[in-house]
C-alpha positions as a Markdown table, in Angstrom:
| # | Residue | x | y | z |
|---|---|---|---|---|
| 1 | Unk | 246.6 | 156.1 | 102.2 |
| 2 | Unk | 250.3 | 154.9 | 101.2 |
| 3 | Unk | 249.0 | 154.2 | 97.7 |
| 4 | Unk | 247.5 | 157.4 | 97.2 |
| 5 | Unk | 251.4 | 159.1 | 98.2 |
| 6 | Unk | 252.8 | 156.4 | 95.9 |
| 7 | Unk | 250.9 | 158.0 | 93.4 |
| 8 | Unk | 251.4 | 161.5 | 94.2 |
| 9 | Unk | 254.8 | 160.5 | 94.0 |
| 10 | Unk | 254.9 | 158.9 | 91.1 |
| 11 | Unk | 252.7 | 161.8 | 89.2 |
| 12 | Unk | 254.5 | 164.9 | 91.1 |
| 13 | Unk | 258.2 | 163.8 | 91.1 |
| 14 | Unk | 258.5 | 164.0 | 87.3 |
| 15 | Unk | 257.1 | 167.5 | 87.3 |
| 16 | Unk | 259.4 | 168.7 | 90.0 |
| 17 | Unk | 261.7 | 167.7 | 88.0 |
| 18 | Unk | 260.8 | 169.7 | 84.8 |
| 19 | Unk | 259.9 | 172.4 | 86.2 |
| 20 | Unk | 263.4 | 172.5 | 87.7 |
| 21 | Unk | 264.5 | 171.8 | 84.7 |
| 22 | Unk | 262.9 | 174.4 | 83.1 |
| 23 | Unk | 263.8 | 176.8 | 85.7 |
| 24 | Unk | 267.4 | 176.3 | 85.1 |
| 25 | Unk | 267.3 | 176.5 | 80.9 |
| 26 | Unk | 267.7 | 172.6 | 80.5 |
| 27 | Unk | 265.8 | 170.0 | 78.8 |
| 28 | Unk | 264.6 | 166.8 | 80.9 |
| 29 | Unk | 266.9 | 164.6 | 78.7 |
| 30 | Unk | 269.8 | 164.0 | 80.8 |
| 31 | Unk | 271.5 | 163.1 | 76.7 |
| 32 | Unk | 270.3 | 167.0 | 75.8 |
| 33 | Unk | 271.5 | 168.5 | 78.8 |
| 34 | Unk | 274.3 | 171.1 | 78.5 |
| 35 | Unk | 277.3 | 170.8 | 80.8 |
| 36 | Unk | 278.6 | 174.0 | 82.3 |
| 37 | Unk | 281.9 | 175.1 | 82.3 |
| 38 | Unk | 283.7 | 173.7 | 85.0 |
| 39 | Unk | 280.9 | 171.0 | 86.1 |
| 40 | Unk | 283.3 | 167.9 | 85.0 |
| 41 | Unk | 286.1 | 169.0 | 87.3 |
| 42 | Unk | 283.4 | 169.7 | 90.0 |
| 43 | Unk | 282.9 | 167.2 | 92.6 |
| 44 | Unk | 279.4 | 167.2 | 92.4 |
| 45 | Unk | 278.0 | 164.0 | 93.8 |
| 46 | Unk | 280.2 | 164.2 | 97.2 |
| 47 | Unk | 279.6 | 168.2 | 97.2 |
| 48 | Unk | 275.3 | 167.9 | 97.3 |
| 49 | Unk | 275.5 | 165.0 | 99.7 |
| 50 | Unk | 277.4 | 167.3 | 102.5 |
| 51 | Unk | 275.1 | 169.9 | 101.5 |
| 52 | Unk | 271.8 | 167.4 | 102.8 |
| 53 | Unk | 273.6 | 166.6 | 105.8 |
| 54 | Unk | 274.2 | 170.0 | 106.9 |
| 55 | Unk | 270.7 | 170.6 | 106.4 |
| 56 | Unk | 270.0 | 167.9 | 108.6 |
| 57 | Unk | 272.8 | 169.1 | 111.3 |
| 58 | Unk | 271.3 | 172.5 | 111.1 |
| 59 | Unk | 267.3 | 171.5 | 110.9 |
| 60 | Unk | 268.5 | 169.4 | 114.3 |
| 61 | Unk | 269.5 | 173.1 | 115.5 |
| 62 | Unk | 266.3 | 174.4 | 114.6 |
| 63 | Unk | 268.8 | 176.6 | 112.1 |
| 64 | Unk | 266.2 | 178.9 | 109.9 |
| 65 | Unk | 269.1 | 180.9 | 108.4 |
| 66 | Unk | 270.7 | 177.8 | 107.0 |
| 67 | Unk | 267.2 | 176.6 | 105.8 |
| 68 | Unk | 266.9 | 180.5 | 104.3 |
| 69 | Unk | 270.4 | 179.8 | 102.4 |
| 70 | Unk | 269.9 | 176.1 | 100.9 |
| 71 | Unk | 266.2 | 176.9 | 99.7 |
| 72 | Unk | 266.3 | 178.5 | 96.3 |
| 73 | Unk | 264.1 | 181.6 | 96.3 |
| 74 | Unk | 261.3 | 179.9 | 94.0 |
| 75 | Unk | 261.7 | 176.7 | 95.9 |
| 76 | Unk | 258.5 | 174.9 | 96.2 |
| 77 | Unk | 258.0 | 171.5 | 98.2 |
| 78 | Unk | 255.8 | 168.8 | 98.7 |
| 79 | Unk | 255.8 | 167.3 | 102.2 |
| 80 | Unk | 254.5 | 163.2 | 102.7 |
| 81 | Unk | 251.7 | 164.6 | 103.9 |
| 82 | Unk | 250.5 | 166.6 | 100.8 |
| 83 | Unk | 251.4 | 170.3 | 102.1 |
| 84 | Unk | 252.7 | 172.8 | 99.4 |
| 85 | Unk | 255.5 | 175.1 | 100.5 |
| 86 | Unk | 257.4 | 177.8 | 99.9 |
| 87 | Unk | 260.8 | 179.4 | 100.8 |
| 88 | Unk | 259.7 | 181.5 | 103.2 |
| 89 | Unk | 256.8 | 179.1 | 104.7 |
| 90 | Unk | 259.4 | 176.7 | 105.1 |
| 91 | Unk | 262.3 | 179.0 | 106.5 |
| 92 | Unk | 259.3 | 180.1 | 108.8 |
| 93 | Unk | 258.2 | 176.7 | 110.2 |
| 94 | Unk | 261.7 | 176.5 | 111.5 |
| 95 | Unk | 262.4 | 179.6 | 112.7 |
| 96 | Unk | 258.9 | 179.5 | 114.6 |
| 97 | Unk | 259.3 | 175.8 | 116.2 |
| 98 | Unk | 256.5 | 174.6 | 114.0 |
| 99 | Unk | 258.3 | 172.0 | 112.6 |
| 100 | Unk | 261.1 | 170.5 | 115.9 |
| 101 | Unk | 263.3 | 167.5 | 114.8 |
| 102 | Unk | 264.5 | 165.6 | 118.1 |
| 103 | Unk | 266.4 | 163.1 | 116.0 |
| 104 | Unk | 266.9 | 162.9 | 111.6 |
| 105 | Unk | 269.2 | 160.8 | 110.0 |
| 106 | Unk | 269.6 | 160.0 | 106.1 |
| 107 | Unk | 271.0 | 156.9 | 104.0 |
| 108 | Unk | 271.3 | 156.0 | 100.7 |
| 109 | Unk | 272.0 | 159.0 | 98.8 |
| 110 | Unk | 272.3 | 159.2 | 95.5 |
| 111 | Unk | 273.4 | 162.1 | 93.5 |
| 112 | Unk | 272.5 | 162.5 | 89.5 |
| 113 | Unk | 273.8 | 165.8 | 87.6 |
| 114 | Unk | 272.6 | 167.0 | 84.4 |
| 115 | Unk | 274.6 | 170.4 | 83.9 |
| 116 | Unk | 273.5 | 172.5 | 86.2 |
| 117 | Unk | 270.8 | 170.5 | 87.9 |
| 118 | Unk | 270.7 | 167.3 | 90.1 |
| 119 | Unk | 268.7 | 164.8 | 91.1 |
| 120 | Unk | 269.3 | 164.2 | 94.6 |
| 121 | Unk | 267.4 | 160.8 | 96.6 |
| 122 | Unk | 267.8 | 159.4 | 100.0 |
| 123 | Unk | 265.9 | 158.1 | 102.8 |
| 124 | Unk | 265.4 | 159.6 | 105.5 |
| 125 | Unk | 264.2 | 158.6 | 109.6 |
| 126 | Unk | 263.5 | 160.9 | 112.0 |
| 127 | Unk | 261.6 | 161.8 | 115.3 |
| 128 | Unk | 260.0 | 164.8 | 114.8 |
| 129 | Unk | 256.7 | 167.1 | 115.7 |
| 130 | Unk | 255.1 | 169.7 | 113.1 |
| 131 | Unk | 252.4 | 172.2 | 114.4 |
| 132 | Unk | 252.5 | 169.7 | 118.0 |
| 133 | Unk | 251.3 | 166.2 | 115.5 |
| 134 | Unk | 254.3 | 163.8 | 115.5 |
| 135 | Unk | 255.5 | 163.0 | 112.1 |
| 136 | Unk | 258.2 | 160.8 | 113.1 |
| 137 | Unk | 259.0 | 158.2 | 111.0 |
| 138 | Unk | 260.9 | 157.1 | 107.3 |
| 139 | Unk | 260.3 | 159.1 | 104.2 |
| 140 | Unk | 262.2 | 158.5 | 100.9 |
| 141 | Unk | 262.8 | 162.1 | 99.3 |
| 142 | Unk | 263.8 | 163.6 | 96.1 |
| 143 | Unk | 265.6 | 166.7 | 95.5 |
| 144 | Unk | 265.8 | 168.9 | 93.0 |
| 145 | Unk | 269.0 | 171.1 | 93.1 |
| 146 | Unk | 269.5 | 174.0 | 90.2 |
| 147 | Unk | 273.2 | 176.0 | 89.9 |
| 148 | Unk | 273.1 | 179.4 | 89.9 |
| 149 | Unk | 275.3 | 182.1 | 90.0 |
| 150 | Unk | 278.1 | 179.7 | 91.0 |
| 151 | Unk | 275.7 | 178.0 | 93.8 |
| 152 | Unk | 274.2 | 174.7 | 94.4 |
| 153 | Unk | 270.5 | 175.3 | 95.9 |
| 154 | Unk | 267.0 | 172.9 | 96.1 |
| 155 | Unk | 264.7 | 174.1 | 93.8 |
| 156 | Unk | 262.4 | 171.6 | 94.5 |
| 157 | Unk | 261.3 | 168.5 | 96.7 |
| 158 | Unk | 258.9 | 165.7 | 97.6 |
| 159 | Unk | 258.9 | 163.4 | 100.3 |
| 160 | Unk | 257.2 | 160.4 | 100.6 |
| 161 | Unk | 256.1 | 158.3 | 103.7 |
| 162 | Unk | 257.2 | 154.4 | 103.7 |
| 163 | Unk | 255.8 | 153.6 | 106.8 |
| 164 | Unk | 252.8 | 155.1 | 109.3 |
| 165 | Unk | 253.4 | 157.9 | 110.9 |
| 166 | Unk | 253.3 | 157.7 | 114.8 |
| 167 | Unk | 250.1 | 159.0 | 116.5 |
């Protein structure tokens, strides 16, 4: 089971990140990519890894309006267990209870920018429940975050499990 995620990582990741790339105008390359007015003196790296702990502060809350507001409207993401979702699938999961953190923390996060799009990875514990199934336990995601309009959002994601989940 953990080798077919390592390879549903390995083979989805890259698209995420074309089609985010694509999604915001850029080229994969980060040597091609354009660098927007303004994105030199931006503190991006520092900026993106507040962004993913509020999101962890406010998923803690069961916050769905913060999960509304970081989730870019064509966001699409992959969960470790292979589920698809959208914006408003995911707001709803949180809004509904459907997916309860107890306890989430994340380490190790590393930002990348190419103009107006970053690569965001980190790891990630938590203690959690989705649909009444625990799903506690460490994941390693990447995010995909696209500027626009002025705004940092997550585009796109996948997580991957790096140890069993609890059952």
């Amino acid at each position: 089971m953990k080798l077919i995620f390592k390879i549903a990582a390995i083979t989805v990741t890259p698209l995420l990140v074309s089609a985010a790339c694509r999604q915001a105008g850029q080229s994969t390359s980060a040597a091609s990519a354009p660098v927007s007015p303004g994105a030199a003196s931006e503190n991006v790296g520092p900026l993106l890894s507040k962004m993913e702990q509020d999101w962890v502060e406010a998923l803690l809350k069961g916050d769905a309006a913060f999960q509304g507001s970081i989730l870019a409207d064509d966001y699409i993401g992959v969960a470790p267990d292979g589920r698809i979702s959208s914006k408003a699938k995911s707001v709803d999961e949180v809004r509904t209870g459907a997916f309860k953190a107890e306890s989430m923390s994340i380490n190790g996060v590393k930002v990348r920018t190419f103009g107006d799009v970053a690569v965001v990875t980190y790891g990630q514990s938590e203690k959690s429940r989705f649909q009444g199934k625990d799903t506690s336990g460490r994941t390693l995601w990447t995010d995909i975050f696209v500027k626009r309009n002025g705004r940092w959002q997550i585009a796109a994601n996948h997580g991957s499990r790096v140890d069993e989940p609890n059952k």
